[in-house]
N, C-alpha and C positions, 0 to 999 in steps of 0.2 A: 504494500500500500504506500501509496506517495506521499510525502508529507510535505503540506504548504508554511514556509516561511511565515513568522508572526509578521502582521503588517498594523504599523501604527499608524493612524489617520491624522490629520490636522483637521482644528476647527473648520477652517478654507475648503478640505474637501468634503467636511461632515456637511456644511453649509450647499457642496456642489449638487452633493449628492441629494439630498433636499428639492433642491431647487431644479434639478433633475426629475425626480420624480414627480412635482409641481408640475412641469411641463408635458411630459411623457405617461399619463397616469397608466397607462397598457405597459409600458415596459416592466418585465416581471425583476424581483428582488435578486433572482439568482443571474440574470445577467451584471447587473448593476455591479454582482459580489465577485462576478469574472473578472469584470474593468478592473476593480482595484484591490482586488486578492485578497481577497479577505471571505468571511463566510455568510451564507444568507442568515444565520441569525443576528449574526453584527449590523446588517442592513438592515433588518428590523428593527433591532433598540435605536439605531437612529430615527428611521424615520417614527417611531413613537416619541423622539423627541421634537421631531419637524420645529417646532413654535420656540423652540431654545436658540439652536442652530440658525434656523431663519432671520432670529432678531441680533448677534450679533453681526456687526459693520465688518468691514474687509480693514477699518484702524484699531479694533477693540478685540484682534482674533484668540491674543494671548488670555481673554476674561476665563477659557475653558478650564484653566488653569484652577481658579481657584470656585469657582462656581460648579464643576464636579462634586463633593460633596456633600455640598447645598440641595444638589437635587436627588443625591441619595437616600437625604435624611425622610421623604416621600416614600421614597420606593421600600425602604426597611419598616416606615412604620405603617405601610399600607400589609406588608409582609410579617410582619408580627401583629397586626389587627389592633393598633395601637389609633382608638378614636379622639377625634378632638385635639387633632397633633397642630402644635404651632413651632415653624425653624426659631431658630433666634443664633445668634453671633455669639450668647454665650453656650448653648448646645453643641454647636460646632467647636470649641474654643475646649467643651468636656470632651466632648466624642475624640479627639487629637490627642489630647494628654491620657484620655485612660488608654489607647491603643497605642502610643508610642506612633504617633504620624507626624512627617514632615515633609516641607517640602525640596527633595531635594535635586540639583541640575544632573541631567545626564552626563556620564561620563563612559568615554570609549577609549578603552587605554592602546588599540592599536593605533586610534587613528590622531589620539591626542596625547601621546607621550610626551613626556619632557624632554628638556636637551639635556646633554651628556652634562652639559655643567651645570644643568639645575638640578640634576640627580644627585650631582658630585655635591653639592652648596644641602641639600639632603640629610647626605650622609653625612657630610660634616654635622649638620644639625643636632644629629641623632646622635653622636659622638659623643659632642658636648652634652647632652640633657641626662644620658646613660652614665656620666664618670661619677654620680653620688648613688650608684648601686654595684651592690657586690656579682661578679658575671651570675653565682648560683641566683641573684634574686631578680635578674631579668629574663622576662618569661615571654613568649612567641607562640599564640595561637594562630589554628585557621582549617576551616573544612573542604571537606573535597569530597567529591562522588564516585562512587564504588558499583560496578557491575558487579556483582558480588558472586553471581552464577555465571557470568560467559566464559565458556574456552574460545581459545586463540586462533578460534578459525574463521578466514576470511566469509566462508559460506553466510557466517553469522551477521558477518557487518556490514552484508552488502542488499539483502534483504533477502524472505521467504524461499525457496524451490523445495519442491517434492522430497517427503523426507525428512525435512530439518528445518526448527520452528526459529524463527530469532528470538534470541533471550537476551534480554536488556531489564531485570531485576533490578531494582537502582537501589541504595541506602545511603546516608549522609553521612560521612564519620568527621569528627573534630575531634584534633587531637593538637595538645600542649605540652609543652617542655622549657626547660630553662637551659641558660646560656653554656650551658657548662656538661650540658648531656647527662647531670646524676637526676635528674628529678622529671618526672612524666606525671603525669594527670589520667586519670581513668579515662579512655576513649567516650566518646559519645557517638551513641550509636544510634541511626534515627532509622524508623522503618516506617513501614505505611499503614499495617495494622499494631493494635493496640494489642491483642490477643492470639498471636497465630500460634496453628494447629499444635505445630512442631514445637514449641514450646508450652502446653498445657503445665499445669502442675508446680512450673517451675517459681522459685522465690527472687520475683527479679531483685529485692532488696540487697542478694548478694550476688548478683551478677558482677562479672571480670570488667563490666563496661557501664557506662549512664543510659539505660536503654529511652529514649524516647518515639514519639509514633504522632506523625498526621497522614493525611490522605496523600500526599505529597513526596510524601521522606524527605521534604525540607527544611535545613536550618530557618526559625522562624524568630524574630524580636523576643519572643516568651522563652524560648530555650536555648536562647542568647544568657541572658539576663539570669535563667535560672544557674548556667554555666559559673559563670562569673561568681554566683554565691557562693557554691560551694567550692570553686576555688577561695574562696575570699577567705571561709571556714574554715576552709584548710590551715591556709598560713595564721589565719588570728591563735590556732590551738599551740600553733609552733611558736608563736612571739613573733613574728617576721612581717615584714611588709617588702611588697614585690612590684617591677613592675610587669606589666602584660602589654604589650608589640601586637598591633591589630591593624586589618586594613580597616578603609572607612567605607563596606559597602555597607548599603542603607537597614540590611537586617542586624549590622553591629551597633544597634541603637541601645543605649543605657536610658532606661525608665527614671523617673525620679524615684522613687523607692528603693531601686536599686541602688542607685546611687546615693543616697542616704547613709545605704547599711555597709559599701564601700569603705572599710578604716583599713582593712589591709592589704588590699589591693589597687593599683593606680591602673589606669587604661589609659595606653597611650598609641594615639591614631597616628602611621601610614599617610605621609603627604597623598590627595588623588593621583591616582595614574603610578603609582611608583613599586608598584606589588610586587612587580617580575624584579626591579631591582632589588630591593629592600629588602622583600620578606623572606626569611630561614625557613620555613612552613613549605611557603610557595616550592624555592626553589628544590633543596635535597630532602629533609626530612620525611614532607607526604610522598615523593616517590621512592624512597628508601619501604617504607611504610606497604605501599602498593606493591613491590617487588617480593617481597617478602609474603605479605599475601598469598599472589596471585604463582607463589611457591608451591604453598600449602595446598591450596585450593588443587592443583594441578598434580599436585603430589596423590591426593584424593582421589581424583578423575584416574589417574593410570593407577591407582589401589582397585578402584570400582571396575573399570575394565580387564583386569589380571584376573579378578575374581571370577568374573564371568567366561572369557577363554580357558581360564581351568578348570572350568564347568563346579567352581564350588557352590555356585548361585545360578540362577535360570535369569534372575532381573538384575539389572543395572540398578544399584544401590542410588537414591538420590541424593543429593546435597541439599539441603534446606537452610529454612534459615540459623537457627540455632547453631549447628556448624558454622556458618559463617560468621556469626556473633564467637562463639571462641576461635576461631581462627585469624580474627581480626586481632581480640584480644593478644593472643599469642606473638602475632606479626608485631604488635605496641612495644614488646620486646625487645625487637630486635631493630627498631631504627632508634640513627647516628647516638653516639655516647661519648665521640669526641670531639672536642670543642670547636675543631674546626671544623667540623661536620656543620655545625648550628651558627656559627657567625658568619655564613656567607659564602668560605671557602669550600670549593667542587671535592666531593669527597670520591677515595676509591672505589667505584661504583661497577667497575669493569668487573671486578668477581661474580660480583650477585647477579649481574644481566646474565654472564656467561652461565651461572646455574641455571636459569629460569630458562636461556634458550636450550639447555640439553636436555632441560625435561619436558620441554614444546617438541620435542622432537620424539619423545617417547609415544605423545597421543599416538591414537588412531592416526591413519593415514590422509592425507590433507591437505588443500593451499592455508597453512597457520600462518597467522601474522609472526613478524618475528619481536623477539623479546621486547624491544623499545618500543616499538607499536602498539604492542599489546600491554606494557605497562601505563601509557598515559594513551591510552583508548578514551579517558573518561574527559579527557582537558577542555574538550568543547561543550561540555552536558553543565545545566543550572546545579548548583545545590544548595540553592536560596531562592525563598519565593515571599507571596503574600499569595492570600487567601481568597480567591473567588468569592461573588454575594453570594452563591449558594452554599461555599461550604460555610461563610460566617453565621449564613442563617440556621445550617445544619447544625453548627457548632453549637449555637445563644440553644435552638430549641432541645438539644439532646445530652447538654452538659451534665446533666446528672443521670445519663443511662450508660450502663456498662457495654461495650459496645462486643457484638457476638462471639461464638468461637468462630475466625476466619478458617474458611475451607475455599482456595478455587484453583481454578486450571494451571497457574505456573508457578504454583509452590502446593502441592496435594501429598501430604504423607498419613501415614495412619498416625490415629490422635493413640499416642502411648498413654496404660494407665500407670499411676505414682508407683513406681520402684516400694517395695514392700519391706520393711525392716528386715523380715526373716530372708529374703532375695539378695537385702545387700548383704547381708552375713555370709551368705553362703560365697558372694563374688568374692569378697574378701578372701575368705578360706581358699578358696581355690586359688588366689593370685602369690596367697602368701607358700601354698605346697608347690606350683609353679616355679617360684626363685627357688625353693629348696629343692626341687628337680633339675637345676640347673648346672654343669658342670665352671670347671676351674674357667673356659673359656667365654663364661659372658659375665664373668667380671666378677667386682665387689657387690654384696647385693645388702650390707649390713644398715645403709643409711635408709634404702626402701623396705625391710624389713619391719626397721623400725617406725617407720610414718607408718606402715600398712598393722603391725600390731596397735600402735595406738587408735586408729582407727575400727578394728575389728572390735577394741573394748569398747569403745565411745556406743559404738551400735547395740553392743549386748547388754550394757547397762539399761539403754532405752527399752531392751526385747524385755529384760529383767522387770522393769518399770512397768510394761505396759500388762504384761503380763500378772503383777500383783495387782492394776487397776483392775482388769477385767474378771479375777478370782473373789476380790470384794463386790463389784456390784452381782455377780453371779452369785455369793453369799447373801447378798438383799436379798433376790430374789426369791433365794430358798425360803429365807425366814419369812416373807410377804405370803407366798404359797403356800405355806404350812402351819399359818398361824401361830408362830414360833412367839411365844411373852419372856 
C-alpha cells in the first residue's frame, strides 16, 4: 500500500479551497483532495469551516495561527455535550497551561542548520556553562524509535509480496546516562498497549525498564515530565544535583509543576538545529544501544530457526513483546562506559557492526540489508507526537477504564497463566542438578549455585507459608461443618 506524504495546508489554500468549492458546487471533495494531497476527510473539516477561512483577508492569513484553538474549544464541548459553553481568553489561557501548549516556530535542521562557526560559538557555550559540574553529574538524554520485531531483510523495507508481511512494530525507548559512562537511568520503554497478551500476570512495578503505553508509542509532554521526576528522585536520595543535556523538541516541554518539584535536577536545552552536533545521545550512545539490540534480537531469530530445521519444534517460536522489553533492557548494558564514548568523540564501533553483520549473514537466505543499514533503519520514523481530537477525546472519556487484554494480528501469542510456586521450585531444582551435572569443562558454577540456592529457599518458605495459610482456613472449615464449640 502506498503511502501519501503529510501535506500541511496554509490558511491561503484552506481559503482557495473554499472558494473553490463556492464556485464549482458539483466538483466532488475527492478531486479537490487529488489537487493538493491531502485526504477527502481533511477537505471536509475545511469546508465545514467555509465561514472561518472565507472571512480571513489575503493581509491577516497568519490569524490561523492563533484562532485554531479558539475554535476547538466548540468542537470539544459540543463532543463532551458540554451545554451553555461560552470561549473566553481566560479558558484558553487554562486549557494551555494544564496541557503544556505553546506556540512554537518550525524548525528543519537539514535545511536550516547552523554555520560551522555558530556551532563552534555552541560548543564553546556549552563548555563554559558545564565547568561548575563534576563530568559524573552531567547527564545527556534523548529517545529514539525501535522496530523492535524486523529482520534485516530488504523484502521487509520495500513493501508486501506473496509470503512475507512487512513488520514495522515500532516502541519508543529513552535512554540517559552521564558524562563519565558509570551511571545509566532505567530505559523507558513506550509501547502502544497498556496491557499486552505477552505480558499478563507480570508486576510491571519491577520491570528492568519504565514501561509506559499510548496508542502511538510516542514520547508525549506527560512522560516527558514524569521522566524527569524520577530522575530528579533519584539524585535528591543521593544528595546530588545534576545537570541533564536535552534537545529543545516541543514534546521536551517542562510543566510548571514539574518544574517546581525540580531541586535536583537542572534541564539544560540544545541551541535549535544543533542535535546532530551537540548531542552524545544522538550521535554514539543510541546507536551503540540499537547494535547491541538488534544483536540479541537476531541472535533469537537464528535460535528460532535452528530449532525448527532440527525438527525440535514444528512452529517458529515468536518474539513478542516482553522479549523485547528484556532485551532492550539487557542491550542498556552494554552501550558506551567510556568517557569518550559520551563527550562526542567517535567511538570503536567497527567490532560491534562486524558482529551484527556475521550474524545477518546467518539468517535465512536473503537480499538482508547490511549491518549499518539495518542499525539506523529507524533514523527517519517520528518518536514524538501529540495527540489527535479523537484520541484526546478517547482519552478525557475512558481515563478511568482499565483498558482490555490486547490480543491482535502482529503481536498474537498464547496468554501464559502465573508460573505457580510449586512450578518455580521444581525449575529451580532442576537448574540447580543441571550445574551439578556438569563436568570440569563448563567452568566455575559456585557463584550461580549460590544465587540459584538462595533462591530455591526464598520460594519454599512462600510454599511453607502458603501452605500453613490454607491448613488453617481448611481447619475453619472443619470446625464450621461440625459444629465444633
Amino acid at each position: 500500500m502506498s503511502t501519501r506524504k503529510r501535506t500541511i495546508l496554509s490558511a491561503a489554500q484552506k481559503r482557495e479551497i473554499c472558494e473553490t468549492k463556492k464556485r464549482k458546487p458539483n466538483l466532488s471533495n475527492t478531486s479537490i483532495a487529488q489537487r493538493y494531497n491531502i485526504g477527502k476527510s481533511t477537505v471536509t473539516d475545511i469546508l465545514n469551516e467555509k465561514e472561518h477561512w472565507l472571512a480571513i483577508s489575503r493581509d491577516k492569513e497568519s490569524v490561523k495561527k492563533f484562532r485554531g484553538p479558539k475554535l476547538k474549544q466548540h468542537f470539544f464541548a459540543e463532543r463532551f455535550s458540554v451545554k451553555d459553553f461560552h470561549q473566553s481568553e481566560g479558558w484558553l489561557g487554562g486549557f494551555k497551561r494544564q496541557h503544556g501548549l505553546r506556540q512554537f516556530k518550525k524548525q528543519c535542521e537539514a535545511s536550516s542548520a547552523p554555520s560551522a562557526e555558530s556551532i563552534e560559538n555552541d560548543h564553546l557555550a556549552l563548555q563554559q556553562f558545564l565547568r561548575s559540574y563534576n563530568p559524573e553529574d552531567i547527564w545527556n538524554g534523548d529517545e529514539t524509535g525501535l522496530f523492535w520485531k524486523m529482520e534485516p531483510s530488504r523484502v521487509l523495507t520495500r513493501g508486501p509480496i506473496s509470503g512475507h508481511k512487512k513488520e514495522k512494530s515500532r516502541v519508543t525507548i529513552f535512554c540517559a546516562t552521564n558524562a563519565t559512562g558509570t551511571e545509566k537511568m532505567a530505559l523507558t520503554f513506550i509501547h502502544k498497549h497498556k496491557t499486552p497478551c505477552a505480558m499478563k500476570n507480570l508486576n510491571y512495578k519491577i520491570l528492568p525498564v519504565y514501561y509506559y503505553w499510548n496508542k502511538k508509542a510516542w514520547m508525549q509532554v506527560s512522560i516527558f515530565n514524569d521522566i524527569l521526576l524520577k530522575l530528579n528522585e533519584k539524585m535528591k536520595r543521593r544528595g546530588r544535583r545534576i545537570v541533564l543535556l536535552i534537545d529543545n523538541a516541543p514534546v521536551h516541554l517542562i510543566l510548571d509543576e514539574t518544574r517546581e518539584k525540580l531541586d535536583s535536577v537542572e534541564v539544560k536545552f540544545f541551541p535549535p538545529n544543533t542535535t546532530t552536533a551537540l548531542q552524545p545521545c544522538d550521535a554514539w550512545i543510541i546507536h551503540s544501544f540499537k547494535c547491541h539490540y538488534k544483536r540479541l534480537f537476531i541472535q533469537n531469530r537464528i535460535d528460532a530457526y535452528d530449532n525448527v530445521q532440527d525438527g525440535l519444534v514444528e512452529v517458529l517460536a515468536d518474539y513478542n513483546i516482553f522479549k523485547a522489553l528484556q532485551n532492550s533492557a539487557e542491550a542498556c548494558q552494554w552501550y558506551p562506559h567510556k568517557r569518550s564514548q559520551i563527550v562526542g568523540k567517535k567511538p570503536k564501533s567497527y567490532h560491534q557492526m562486524m558482529r551484527l553483520k556475521m550474524m545477518i549473514q546467518f539468517l535465512m537466505k536473503g537480499d538482508h540489508l547490511d549491518a549499518r543499514e539495518y542499525t539506523n533503519i529507524e533514523d527517519e520514523m517520528a518518536a514524538e507526537g501529540a495527540l489527535t481530537d479523537d484520541e484526546i477525546i478517547d482519552a478525557v472519556l475512558n481515563a478511568d477504564k482499565e483498558e482490555e487484554m490486547v490480543i491482535n494480528d502482529d503481536e498474537f501469542v498464547p496468554i501464559l497463566e502465573k508460573v505457580s510456586l510449586k512450578e518455580a521450585e521444581k525449575s529451580v531444582d532442576n537448574m540447580i542438578r543441571f550445574l551439578y551435572e556438569q563436568g570440569p569443562e563448563f567452568g566455575e558454577i559456585n557463584d550461580e549455585l549460590r544465587i540459584l540456592k538462595g533462591l530455591h529457599k526464598r520460594v519454599k518458605l512462600h510454599l511453607v507459608k502458603n501452605l500453613k495459610q490454607l491448613n488453617l482456613h481448611n481447619f475453619h472449615d472443619y470446625i464450621a461443618d461440625n459444629n465444633v464449640v
